[in-house]
C-alpha positions as CSV (number, residue, x, y, z in Angstrom):
1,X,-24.4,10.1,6.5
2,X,-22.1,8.6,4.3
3,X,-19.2,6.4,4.8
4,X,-15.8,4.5,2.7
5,X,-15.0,1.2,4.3
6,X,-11.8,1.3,5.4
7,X,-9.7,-2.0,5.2
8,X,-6.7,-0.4,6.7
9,X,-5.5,-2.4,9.0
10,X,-2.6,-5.6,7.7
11,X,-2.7,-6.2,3.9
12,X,-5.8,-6.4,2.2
13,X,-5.2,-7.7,-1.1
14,X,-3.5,-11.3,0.6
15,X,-5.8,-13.5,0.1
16,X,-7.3,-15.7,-3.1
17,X,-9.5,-13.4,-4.8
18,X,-12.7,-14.9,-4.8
19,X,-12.6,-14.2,-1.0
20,X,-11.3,-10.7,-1.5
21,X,-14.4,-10.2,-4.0
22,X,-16.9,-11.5,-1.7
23,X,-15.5,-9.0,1.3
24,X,-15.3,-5.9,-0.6
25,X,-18.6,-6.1,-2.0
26,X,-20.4,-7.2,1.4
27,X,-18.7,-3.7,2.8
28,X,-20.3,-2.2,-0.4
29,X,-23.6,-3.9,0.8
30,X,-24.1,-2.0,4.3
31,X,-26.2,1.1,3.9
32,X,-24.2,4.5,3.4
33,X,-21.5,2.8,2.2
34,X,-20.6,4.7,-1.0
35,X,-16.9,3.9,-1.5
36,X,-13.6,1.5,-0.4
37,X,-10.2,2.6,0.8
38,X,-7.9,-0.7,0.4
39,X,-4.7,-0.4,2.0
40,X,-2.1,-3.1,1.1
41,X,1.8,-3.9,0.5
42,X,3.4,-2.5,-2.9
43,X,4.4,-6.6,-3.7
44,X,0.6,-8.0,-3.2
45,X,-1.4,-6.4,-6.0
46,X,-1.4,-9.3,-9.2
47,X,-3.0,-8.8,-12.1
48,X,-6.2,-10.6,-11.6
49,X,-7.2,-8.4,-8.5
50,X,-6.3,-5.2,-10.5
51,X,-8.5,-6.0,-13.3
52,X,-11.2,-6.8,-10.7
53,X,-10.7,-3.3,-8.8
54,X,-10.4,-1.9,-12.1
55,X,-13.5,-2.9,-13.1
56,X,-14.9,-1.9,-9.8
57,X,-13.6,1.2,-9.8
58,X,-16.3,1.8,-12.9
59,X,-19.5,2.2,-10.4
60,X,-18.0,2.7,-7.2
61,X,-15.5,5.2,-5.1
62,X,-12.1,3.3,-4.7
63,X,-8.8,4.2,-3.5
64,X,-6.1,2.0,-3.2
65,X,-3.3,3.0,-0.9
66,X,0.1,1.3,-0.3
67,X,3.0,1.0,2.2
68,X,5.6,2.7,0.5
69,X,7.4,3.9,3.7
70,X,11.0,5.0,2.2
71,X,12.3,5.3,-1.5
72,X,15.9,3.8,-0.3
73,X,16.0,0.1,-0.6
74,X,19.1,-0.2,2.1
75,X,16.0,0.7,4.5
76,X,13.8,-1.3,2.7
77,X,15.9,-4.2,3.2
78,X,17.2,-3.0,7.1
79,X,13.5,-3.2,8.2
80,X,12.9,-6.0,6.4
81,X,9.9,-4.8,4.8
82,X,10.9,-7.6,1.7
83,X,10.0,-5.5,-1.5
84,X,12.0,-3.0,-3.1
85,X,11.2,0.6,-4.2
86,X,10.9,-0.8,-7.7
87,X,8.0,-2.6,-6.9
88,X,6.4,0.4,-5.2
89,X,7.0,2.6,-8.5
90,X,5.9,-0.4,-10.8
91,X,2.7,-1.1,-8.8
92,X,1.9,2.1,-8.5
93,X,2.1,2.9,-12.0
94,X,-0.3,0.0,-13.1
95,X,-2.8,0.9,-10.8
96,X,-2.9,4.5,-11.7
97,X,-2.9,3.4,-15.0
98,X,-6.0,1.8,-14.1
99,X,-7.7,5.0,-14.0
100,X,-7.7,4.1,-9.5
101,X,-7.3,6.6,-7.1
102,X,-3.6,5.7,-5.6
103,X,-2.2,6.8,-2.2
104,X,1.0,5.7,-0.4
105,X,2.4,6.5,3.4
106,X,5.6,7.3,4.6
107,X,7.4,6.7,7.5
108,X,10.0,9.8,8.4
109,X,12.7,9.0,10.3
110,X,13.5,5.5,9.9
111,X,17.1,4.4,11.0
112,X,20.1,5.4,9.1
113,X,18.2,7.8,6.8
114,X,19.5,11.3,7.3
115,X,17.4,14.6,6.8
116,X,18.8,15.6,3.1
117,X,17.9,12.0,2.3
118,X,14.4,12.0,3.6
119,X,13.9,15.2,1.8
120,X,15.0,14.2,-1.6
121,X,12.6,11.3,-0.9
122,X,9.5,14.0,-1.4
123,X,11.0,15.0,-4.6
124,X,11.0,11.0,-5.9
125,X,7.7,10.4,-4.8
126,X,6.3,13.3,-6.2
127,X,7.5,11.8,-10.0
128,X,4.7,9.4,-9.1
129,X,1.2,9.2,-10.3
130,X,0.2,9.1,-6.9
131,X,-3.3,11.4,-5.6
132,X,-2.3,11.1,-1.7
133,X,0.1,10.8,0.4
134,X,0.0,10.3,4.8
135,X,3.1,11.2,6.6
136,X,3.8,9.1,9.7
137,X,6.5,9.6,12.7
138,X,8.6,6.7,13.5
139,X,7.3,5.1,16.5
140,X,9.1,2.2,18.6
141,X,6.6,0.4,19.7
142,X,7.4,-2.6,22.4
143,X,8.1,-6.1,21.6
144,X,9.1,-5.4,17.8
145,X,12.3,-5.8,16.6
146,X,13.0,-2.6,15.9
147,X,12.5,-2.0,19.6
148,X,15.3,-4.3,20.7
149,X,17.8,-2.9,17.6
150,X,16.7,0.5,20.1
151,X,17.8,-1.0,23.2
152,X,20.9,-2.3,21.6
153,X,21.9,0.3,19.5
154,X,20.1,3.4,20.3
155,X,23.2,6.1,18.5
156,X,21.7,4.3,15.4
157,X,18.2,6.1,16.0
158,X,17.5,9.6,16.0
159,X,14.1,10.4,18.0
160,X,12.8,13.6,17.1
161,X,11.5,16.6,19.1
162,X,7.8,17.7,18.6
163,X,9.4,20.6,16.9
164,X,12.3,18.9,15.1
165,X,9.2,17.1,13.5
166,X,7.2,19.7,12.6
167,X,9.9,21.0,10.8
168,X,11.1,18.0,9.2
169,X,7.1,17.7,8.3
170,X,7.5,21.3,6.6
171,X,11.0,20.7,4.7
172,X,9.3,17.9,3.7
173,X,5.9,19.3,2.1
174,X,7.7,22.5,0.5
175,X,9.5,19.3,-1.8
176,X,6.4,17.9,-2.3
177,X,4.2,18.3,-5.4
178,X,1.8,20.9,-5.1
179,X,-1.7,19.0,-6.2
180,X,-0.9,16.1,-4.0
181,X,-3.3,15.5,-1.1
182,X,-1.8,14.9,2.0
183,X,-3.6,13.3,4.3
184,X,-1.8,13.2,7.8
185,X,1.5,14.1,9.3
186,X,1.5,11.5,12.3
187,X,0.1,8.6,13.4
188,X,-0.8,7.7,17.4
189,X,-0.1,4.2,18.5
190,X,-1.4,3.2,22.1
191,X,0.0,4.5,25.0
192,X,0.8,1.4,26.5
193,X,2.8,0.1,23.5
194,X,4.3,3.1,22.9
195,X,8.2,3.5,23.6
196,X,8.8,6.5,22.2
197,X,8.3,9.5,21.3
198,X,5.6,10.1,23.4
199,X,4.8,14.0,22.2
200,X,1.3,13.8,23.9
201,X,-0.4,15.4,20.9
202,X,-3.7,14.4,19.2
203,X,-2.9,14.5,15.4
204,X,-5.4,17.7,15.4
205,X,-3.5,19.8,17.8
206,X,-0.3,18.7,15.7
207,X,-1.7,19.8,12.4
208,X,-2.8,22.8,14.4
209,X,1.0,23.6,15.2
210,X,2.2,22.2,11.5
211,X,0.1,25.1,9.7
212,X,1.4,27.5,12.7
213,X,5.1,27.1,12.2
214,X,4.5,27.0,8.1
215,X,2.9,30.7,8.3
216,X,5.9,31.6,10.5
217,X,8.1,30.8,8.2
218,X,6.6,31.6,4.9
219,X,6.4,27.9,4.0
220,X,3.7,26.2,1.5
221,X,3.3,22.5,-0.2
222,X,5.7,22.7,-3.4
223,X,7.9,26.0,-2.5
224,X,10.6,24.1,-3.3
225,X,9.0,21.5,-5.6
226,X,11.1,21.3,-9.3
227,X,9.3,19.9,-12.3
C-alpha cells in the first residue's frame, strides 16, 4: 500500500521554513509514503518555500492545493478571508510555473453570490493553470461568525436543497474545463456542529446522484466550456 501525506487541515505553509522543511520530509520518511498534498492560503506561499517545493517536486509526488473559495473579492472581503482573487491568480500562476501540481477548492453558495455569478466563476477559474479542483457546499457551522450573520440575517443566505445542489454542481461542471480533475462536490462537517444543511448524504451516495441527474439531462464536464 501506498500513501500521500495529507497536510490538509489549517495552512501549511505558515510557519518559518526550516520547520516546514523538517515536517514535510519526516512525512516523506514513514514507509509507503510516496508523495505530499499541502494545502494552504493563496497569500502564504513566498518565494523561498516555492523554490524549496520546487526543488522537491524534482524526486518526489507533490501537489499543492489552495483556498480559493470565490473569484469575487466583495465575498472575499464579506467573509473576511483577507486576500484577494489577485493573489489566488498570481500564486497560482508561479507555482504552476514551477512545474507543481496545483489544485484549488471552492465554496458554492457563499452569501450574496447569485447562481449566474457562481457559474461564470467556473469559466474564470478554468483560465487558470490549475490540475484540480474540489467543490464544496456552504455549511453554517455553530459558533462561527457566519452562523450569527445566519441568525441575524438569514434572507441574506440561500440554503440549498439536495437537489438544487446537485444541479448547481452540474451548471457548474458543464462551465468547467474539460481536463480539469475534480475532486469532490461536497464536504461533511460533524453532525454536532452542523447547522445546516443537513442533507444526510455520505459524499459517495451524493456523487452517486450527481452522475445520475448529469445522464438525465445530457450533461458532461465542459458542455458549455468556451476557449
Amino acid at each position: 500500500m501506498k500513501y500521500l501525506a495529507y497536510f490538509q487541515a489549517y495552512t501549511n505553509t505558515y510557519a518559518e521554513l526550516e520547520g516546514l522543511k523538517r515536517k514535510y520530509e519526516e512525512a516523506l520518511s514513514v514507509d509507503g509514503v510516496v508523495g505530499l498534498v499541502i494545502g494552504t492560503r493563496p497569500d502564504c506561499m513566498p518565494d523561498p518555500l516555492l523554490r524549496y517545493l520546487e526543488e522537491l517536486n524534482k524526486h518526489t509526488f507533490l501537489l499543492v492545493e489552495y483556498g480559493i473559495e470565490t473569484t469575487r473579492d466583495v465575498t472575499l472581503k464579506r467573509i473576511n478571508r483577507g486576500h484577494t482573487y489577485a493573489d489566488t491568480v498570481e500564486t497560482v500562476n508561479r507555482t504552476a510555473a514551477c512545474g507543481i501540481l496545483t489544485g484549488g477548492h471552492v465554496i458554492l453558495g457563499l452569501p450574496g453570490e447569485t447562481h449566474d455569478e457562481i457559474i461564470a466563476q467556473a469559466a474564470e477559474l478554468s483560465r487558470l493553470p490549475l490540475t484540480t479542483l474540489k467543490m464544496h457546499q456552504l455549511q453554517l457551522i455553530r459558533g462561527t461568525k457566519m452562523a450569527r450573520e445566519f441568525e441575524c440575517r438569514p434572507e441574506d443566505f440561500h440554503l440549498f436543497s439536495v437537489d438544487e445542489y446537485i444541479d448547481l454542481v452540474i451548471d457548474y461542471v458543464e462551465h468547467l474545463r474539460p481536463d480539469l480533475i475534480l475532486e469532490r462536490f461536497v464536504s461533511q462537517s460533524p453532525k454536532e456542529l452542523l447547522i445546516a444543511p443537513d442533507w444526510g448524504l455520505k459524499n459517495y451516495e451524493f456523487t452517486a446522484r450527481v452522475q445520475k441527474r448529469m445522464k438525465e439531462r445530457g450533461a458532461y464536464q465542459g458542455k458549455a466550456y468556451l476557449v
